[in-house]
Each structure stands twice: as structure tokens, then as C-alpha cells.
C-alpha angles and dihedrals in degrees: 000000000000089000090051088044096053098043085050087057093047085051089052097046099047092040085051095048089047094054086060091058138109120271137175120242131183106217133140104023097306149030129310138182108223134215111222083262085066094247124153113262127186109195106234093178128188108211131207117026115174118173085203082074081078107042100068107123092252086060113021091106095070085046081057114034098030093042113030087244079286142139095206097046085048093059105039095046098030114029098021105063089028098052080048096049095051089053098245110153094185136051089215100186129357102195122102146195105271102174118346117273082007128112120280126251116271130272136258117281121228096272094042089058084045089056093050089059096194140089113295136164119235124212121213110207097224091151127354101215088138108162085234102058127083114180099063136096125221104261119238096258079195094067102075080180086088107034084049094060098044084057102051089043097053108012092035079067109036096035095106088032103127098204098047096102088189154304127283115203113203124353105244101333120221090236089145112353137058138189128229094258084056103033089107097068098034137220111307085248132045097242087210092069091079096065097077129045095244092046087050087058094050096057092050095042080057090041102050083039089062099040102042090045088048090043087056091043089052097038100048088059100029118024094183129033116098120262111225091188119205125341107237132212108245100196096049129078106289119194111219074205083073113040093037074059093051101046096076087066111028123066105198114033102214127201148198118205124142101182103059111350096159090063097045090055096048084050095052091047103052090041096060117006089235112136102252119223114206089216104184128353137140138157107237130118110261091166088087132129126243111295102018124111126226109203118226101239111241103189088048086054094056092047098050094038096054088047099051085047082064098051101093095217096049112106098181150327127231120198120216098241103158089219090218119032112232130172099254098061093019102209139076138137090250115054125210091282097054080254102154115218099242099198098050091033092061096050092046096056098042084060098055091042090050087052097042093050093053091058092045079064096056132091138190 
């Protein structure tokens, strides 16, 4: 009886987290994100937030003294309240530039998303063949050992987390592609396979392969959040073999892309029908040197941002801050001294008011 009592709780509770949780949702005439109140939501995300940024020994005393040598402090009296003021809804993306063509830094852990106390995407390093990464081999998609555990591991404890909006896989997969700091492992697919009809049916067989083991993984730990799949590059050969594979088990396609973004997500759109996610673009320079700043264009922000509003089956644009500016990436809307950048800052965050203001008008 006390068996059959407690699994009933469990039932109720979980029934009762999932409710709370983001949903898509076709009105109006287009695409939505919805609250759990079943309020419109456009997603306006921040990317890349490393506390390292501030622990560099110019700068480790404001990591000290301001923040208790803490995380937590960090993001509740720095991100927090900056992310707020410039009138982002979303974290869009956590992970930063550590050293270039390196790995990222690591993601949030569980209380650290707790403390931000906002909406945030979540990545699950299934496989890391990130086109800007150059160390690691293409995982074996035929192996479910390690994408189960990576589920367990990440979606096993975020799965009744009512801010976590949904899960990216890899940040712009080599499927096709590679760049010259990874050309020694290749892309993850012979591109020549898709000039003949067996060779077609090879790519999608892989491709269904990755994204259906990865959709079981997800769904055996986390039944509800809504899989974002893998961010594309937009501005490097893309294969409609791959993407058509991947629609049965995402429910958002997102995409990178820092040259048109406006014109890869109409694309996307029109081609399949599936609601398209600008998951991280900017204009800013990244080809720089050691020791020069790039600045995060403010005027080209507003633009994009109001035009991809204006894509139906856009469901919400996050700009690729980074939050802090750090030497690697070498460029933030914070610098090393928590000094903000005032021009570009201003026009930001007029954008995302004038946005958010345009949902707050809208009502199912």
C-alpha cells in the first residue's frame, strides 16, 4: 500500500513539473514557443558565459572581492541582473571559447541553472565534431553505451527543470565539411557519397542511425523538453539528406550562420515546415590577433533580429555575446573590468524591448 502511495506521488509530481514546461505551438499565422501559461515566447538568448573570463590575474580580484570567489554569486549579481537589464529573456547557450579550435568550457550544472532562474538551452555532448574543434575523433553512432550515458548524466537530471527550454547536440557538425585545423580527421560523412543514389541512401541510413539513437537516449530520461537537435552551420555545405534524417526527432532545426542568417532560415523554413531556431549569429570580426577587440554590432543586431521576427517559423535568435569578453574570443558585451559597452549596449537592448513588447501584445 505504501509502495503503490508513493509511486502515485512520484506520478502526480512529475505530471505536475511537466505541465510547467515549454511547447510549441502554430497561431497566428506562424510558430511560438509557449510558457506553461500558454503565453507567447519568443526566445531573445545571450550565448557563451565563462566565469574563467574573470579569473585572469589582471582581473581575479573582482572574481574575488565582487563574487565571494563563487558561481552562484557570479550569476545572481552579475548575469543575472545584466542578461535582465538588456532585456534577454533567454541564456541561450553557456558554453565559451577557451582556447581557439579547443573545447569549450564546460556547462552549468543543475544549481547553477536554478540560480539563474530564467529560460536556457542545454547541449549534450554526444559527439563533439564541432567544425571548430580540431583534437577530436567522429564517435561510433553505432555504440548507444555512450549516448546513454550522456543521457542519464544530463537529461536523468534536467529532465523536470521547468526553465530548460531544450537540449542542442553538437555545435555545427562536420557531416559534410571540414575546416583546415580538422582536415585530418575528415567530415563525419564522405561528401561524395551523395553523388550517386546508393551512396544517398548511405548518408541517410548514418544519419537516421545518429539522430534516432540520440531521440531514445533523450526520451528514456526526459519524455518532454524539446530537442533542438544539432546547430547547423549555415555558410558551410549543408546535405538536405541530413536534415530531412533529422526532422522525425527534433522538433526545432537550429542554425549558425553569421553572414545571412535571415536568408538560411527562410530557406530552412520553406524546405521542411519544421520551426528554425537562429541559434547563435553576430557581426562582429573574429579573425583578430591577440589582444585586439572585435565590437558586437549593435545596428546589425536590431536589424536581424526584427527580420527574423518576421520569419514565421522563426521561434527566436540568440546573439553570440559572449556575455564576458575574454581573450580567446575577444569580444563580449562586458570587458575584463565588468565595464558594459554603452553604444552597442543601447541598441541591443532597444531591439529586444521593442520585440518583447510586440509578444506582450498578443494573445492566443
Amino acid at each position: 500500500m505504501a509502495e503503490k502511495f508513493c509511486k502515485r506521488n512520484i506520478k502526480r509530481e512529475i505530471k505536475r513539473a511537466t505541465s510547467k514546461l515549454f511547447k510549441l505551438k502554430y497561431s497566428k499565422k506562424r510558430f511560438w514557443l509557449t510558457t506553461h501559461e500558454e503565453e507567447p515566447f519568443f526566445s531573445i538568448g545571450l550565448n557563451h558565459f565563462d566565469p574563467a573570463s574573470l579569473r585572469y590575474l589582471e582581473n581575479i580580484d573582482i572574481w574575488r572581492n565582487q563574487f565571494g570567489g563563487s558561481t552562484l554569486q557570479w550569476i545572481e549579481k552579475s548575469i543575472v541582473p545584466n542578461v535582465k537589464a538588456w532585456a534577454f529573456n533567454t541564456i541561450g547557450w553557456v558554453q565559451d571559447v577557451t582556447v581557439r579550435t579547443w573545447a569549450h568550457s564546460r556547462s552549468f550544472t543543475v544549481d547553477e541553472y536554478r540560480t539563474l532562474n530564467m529560460p536556457y538551452c542545454h547541449m549534450l555532448p554526444f559527439t563533439e565534431s564541432n567544425q571548430w574543434e580540431k583534437h577530436t575523433l567522429h564517435f561510433d553512432f553505432f555504440d548507444p553505451e555512450w549516448v546513454d550515458y550522456v543521457a542519464r548524466s544530463h537529461c536523468g537530471a534536467l529532465a523536470l527543470e521547468k526553465n530548460l527550454m531544450g537540449y542542442f547536440f553538437s555545435d555545427c557538425p562536420t557531416w559534410i565539411h571540414t575546416r583546415p585545423h580538422n582536415q585530418w580527421r575528415g567530415p563525419i560523412l564522405d561528401p561524395k557519397l551523395l553523388d550517386s543514389k546508393t551512396g544517398q541512401k548511405a548518408v541517410r541510413q548514418l544519419a537516421k542511425q545518429y539522430y534516432k539513437t540520440i531521440y531514445d537516449a533523450i526520451r528514456r530520461y526526459d519524455k518532454h523538453h524539446l530537442i533542438l537537435g544539432d546547430r547547423y552551420e549555415g555558410n558551410a555545405p549543408i546535405s538536405m539528406q541530413v536534415v530531412n534524417a533529422a526532422l522525425p526527432y527534433v522538433d526545432i532545426l537550429s542554425f549558425q550562420d553569421f553572414v545571412n542568417p535571415v536568408k538560411t532560415l527562410k530557406f530552412f523554413f520553406k524546405e521542411t515546415g519544421k520551426p528554425v531556431l537562429l541559434a547563435d549569429s553576430a557581426k562582429i570580426r573574429w579573425d583578430t590577433e591577440p589582444g585586439e577587440i572585435s565590437e558586437n554590432d549593435g545596428a546589425w543586431y536590431a536589424e536581424t533580429l526584427r527580420k527574423v521576427y518576421e520569419n514565421p517559423g522563426c521561434i527566436g535568435f540568440h546573439l553570440c555575446g559572449a556575455f564576458h569578453l575574454n581573450r580567446a574570443r575577444r569580444y563580449g558585451l562586458l570587458d575584463e573590468r565588468q565595464n558594459v559597452n554603452e553604444v552597442n549596449i543601447d541598441l541591443i537592448t532597444e531591439a529586444n524591448k521593442k520585440i518583447s513588447d510586440a509578444i506582450q501584445r498578443i494573445k492566443f
